[in-house]
N, C-alpha and C positions, 0 to 999 in steps of 0.2 A: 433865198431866205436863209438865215446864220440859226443853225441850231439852236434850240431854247429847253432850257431843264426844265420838265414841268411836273408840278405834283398830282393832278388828278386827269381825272379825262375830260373834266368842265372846263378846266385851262386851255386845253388842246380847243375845244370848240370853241371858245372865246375867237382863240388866237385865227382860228379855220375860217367862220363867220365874216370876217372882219378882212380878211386878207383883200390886197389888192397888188399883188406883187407881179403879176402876169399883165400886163397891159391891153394883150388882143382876147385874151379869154374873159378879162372885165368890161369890153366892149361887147362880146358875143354876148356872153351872158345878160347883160341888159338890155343888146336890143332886142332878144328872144324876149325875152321876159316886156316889152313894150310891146313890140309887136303881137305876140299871142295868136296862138293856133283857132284857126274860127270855132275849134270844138271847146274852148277853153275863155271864149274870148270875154266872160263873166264872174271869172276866176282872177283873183290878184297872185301875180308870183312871186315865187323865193326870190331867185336872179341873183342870188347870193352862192358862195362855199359852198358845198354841204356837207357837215360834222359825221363823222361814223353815228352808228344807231347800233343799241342792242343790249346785251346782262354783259355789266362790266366787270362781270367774274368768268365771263364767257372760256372756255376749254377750245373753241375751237374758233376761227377767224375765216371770214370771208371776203375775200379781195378781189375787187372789180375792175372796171378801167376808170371811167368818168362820169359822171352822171350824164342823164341823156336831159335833151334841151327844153323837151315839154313832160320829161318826167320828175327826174327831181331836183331838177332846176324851178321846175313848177311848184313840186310842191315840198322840197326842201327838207325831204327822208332817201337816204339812198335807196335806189332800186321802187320806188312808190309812184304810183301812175302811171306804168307803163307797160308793155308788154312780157319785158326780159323780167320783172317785177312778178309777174302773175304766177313763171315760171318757177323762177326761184323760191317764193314765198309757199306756192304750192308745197314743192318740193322738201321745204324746210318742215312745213305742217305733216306729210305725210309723214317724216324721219323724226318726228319729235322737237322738234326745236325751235317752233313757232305754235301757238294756240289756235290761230285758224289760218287760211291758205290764199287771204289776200290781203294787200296792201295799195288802198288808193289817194289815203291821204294821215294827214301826222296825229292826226284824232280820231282813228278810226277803230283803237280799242287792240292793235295788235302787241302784240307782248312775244320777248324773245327769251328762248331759256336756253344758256349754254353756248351762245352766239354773238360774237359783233361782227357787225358788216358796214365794211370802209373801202377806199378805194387810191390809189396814187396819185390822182390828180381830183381836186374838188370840184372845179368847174366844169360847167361843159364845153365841150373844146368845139368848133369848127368841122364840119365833117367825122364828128369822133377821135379827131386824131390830135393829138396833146402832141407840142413838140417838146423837145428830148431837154430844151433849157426847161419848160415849163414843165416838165416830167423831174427835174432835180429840186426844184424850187419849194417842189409842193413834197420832194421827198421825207423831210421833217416831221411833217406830220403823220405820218406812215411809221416814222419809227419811233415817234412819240406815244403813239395806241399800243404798238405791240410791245413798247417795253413797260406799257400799264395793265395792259390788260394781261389775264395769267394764263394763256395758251399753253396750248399741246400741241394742237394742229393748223395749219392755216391752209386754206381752200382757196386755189390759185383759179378765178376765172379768166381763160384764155391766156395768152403768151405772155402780153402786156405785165398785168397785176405777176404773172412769174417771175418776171425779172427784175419787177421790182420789188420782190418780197427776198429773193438772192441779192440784190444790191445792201437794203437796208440790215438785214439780217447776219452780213460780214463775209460772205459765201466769198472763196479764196480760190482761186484757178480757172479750170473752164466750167462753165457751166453746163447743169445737164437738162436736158432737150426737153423741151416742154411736150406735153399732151395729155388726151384725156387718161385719167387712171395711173399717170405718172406717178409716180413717188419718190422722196427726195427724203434722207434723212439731213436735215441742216446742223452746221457744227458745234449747236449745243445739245444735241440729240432730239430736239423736236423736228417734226415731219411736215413737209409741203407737200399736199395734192395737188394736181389740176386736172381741171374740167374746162371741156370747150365753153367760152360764153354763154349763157345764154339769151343771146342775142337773136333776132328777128332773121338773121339769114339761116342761123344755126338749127335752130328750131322747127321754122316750114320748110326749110331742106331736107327735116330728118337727120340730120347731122349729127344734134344730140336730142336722144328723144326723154321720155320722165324716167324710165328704165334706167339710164346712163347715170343719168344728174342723180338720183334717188342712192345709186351704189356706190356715188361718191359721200356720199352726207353719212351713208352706212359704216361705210370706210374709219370714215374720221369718229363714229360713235367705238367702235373698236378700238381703235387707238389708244381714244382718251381712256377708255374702259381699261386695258392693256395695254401700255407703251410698250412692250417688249414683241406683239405680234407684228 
C-alpha cells in the first residue's frame, strides 16, 4: 500500500475499514467471520480491518500484533472479546487510563483517557502470524496514527509491534533487543516500552503476570508526567 497524507485519524480509519490489499488475510478473515465460533454463533461479525481505538490526544500508545480471529475480528475494537482483552483492559483500569476493566464489545460504555491502542497489521492473520509483505502493506497505517496522535510514549506488546514501531518511527542502525521493561529512547526523544504480550500462553504460563503489565502502564504515566526521568 503507497503512503497517504492524511489529516485526521477518521481518514486513517476510512482508509483501514475498507482495505483489501492482503489477499490471504481477506480470505481468512471472512471465512472466520462466516464460519463463527459455536460460542459466537448468534453474533454477526466485523470480518473487517480493525481501526485503532482510544483519546486521540492520547500521551501514550499501545501496540499490539493483529487482532485475534473471534476477538476483534468479531467484534471490530481492538483487543475487545477476548482473553488478551481482559488482561490489558484490566490493566489499563487499574493504571488510570481506562474507566472500567473490561472490553467485550464496541457499545459497551468503555472510554479511554490518555490512550490509543492499534496495532501493525489490521487483520487477523492465519495462525497469528502476519507475513513480513503483509506486515509492510499494513505499515502505513501505523505511521499514519502515530504521526496524528501526540505521544510521548509507545507500549511495545511483544517483539512484533517492537519492530514495528522502530521500523515506522526512522530508527537507523541496529536495533535494540526487545523485552519486557525495555526501554528505548527513539530519535526524536520519545520513548518505546515493551511488555511481553498479553497473550493466552503468556499469561497462564505466568510469563507476565498483572504485577508486570501494571509497571509498565506506570512507567509510561512517569514519562509523560517527566520526559526527562
Amino acid at each position: 500500500m503507497a503512503a497517504a497524507r492524511y489529516l485526521d485519524l477518521a481518514a486513517v480509519e476510512r482508509d483501514v475499514v475498507t482495505c483489501r490489499a492482503c489477499p490471504r488475510l481477506v480470505a481468512w478473515r471472512e471465512q472466520v467471520a462466516r464460519e463463527k465460533r459455536a460460542a459466537y454463533a448468534d453474533q454477526e461479525y466485523w470480518g473487517r480491518p480493525v481501526p485503532g481505538f482510544g483519546d486521540p490526544g492520547a500521551a501514550v500508545v499501545v501496540v499490539g500484533l493483529a487482532p485475534a480471529a473471534h476477538g476483534a475480528n468479531r467484534t471490530g475494537r481492538m483487543f475487545t472479546g477476548d482473553r488478551s482483552g481482559e488482561w490489558l483492559y484490566a490493566s489499563l483500569s487499574r493504571t488510570g487510563f481506562a474507566n472500567q476493566p473490561t472490553s467485550v464489545a464496541r457499545d459497551d460504555g468503555l472510554r479511554l483517557s490518555g490512550v490509543w491502542i492499534t496495532a501493525p497489521v489490521r487483520c487477523a492473520p492465519p495462525a497469528n502470524r502476519p507475513a513480513v509483505d503483509e506486515r509492510d502493506r499494513c505499515a502505513p497505517f501505523l505511521a499514519a496514527e502515530l504521526g496524528l496522535v501526540p505521544w510521548r510514549v509507545v507500549v511495545a506488546l511483544g517483539g512484533f509491534g517492537w519492530g514495528a514501531v522502530l521500523r515506522v518511527t526512522g530508527w537507523d542502525g541496529r536495533k535494540p533487543r526487545f523485552g519486557h521493561g525495555a526501554e528505548v529512547a527513539l530519535p526524536d526523544g520519545r520513548r518505546l516500552l515493551g511488555s511481553y504480550h498479553v497473550s493466552q500462553q503468556n499469561t497462564f504460563t505466568g510469563r507476565l503476570t498483572e504485577a508486570m503489565l501494571d509497571a509498565v502502564f506506570l512507567r509510561a504515566h512517569e514519562i509523560v508526567a517527566d520526559p526527562g526521568r
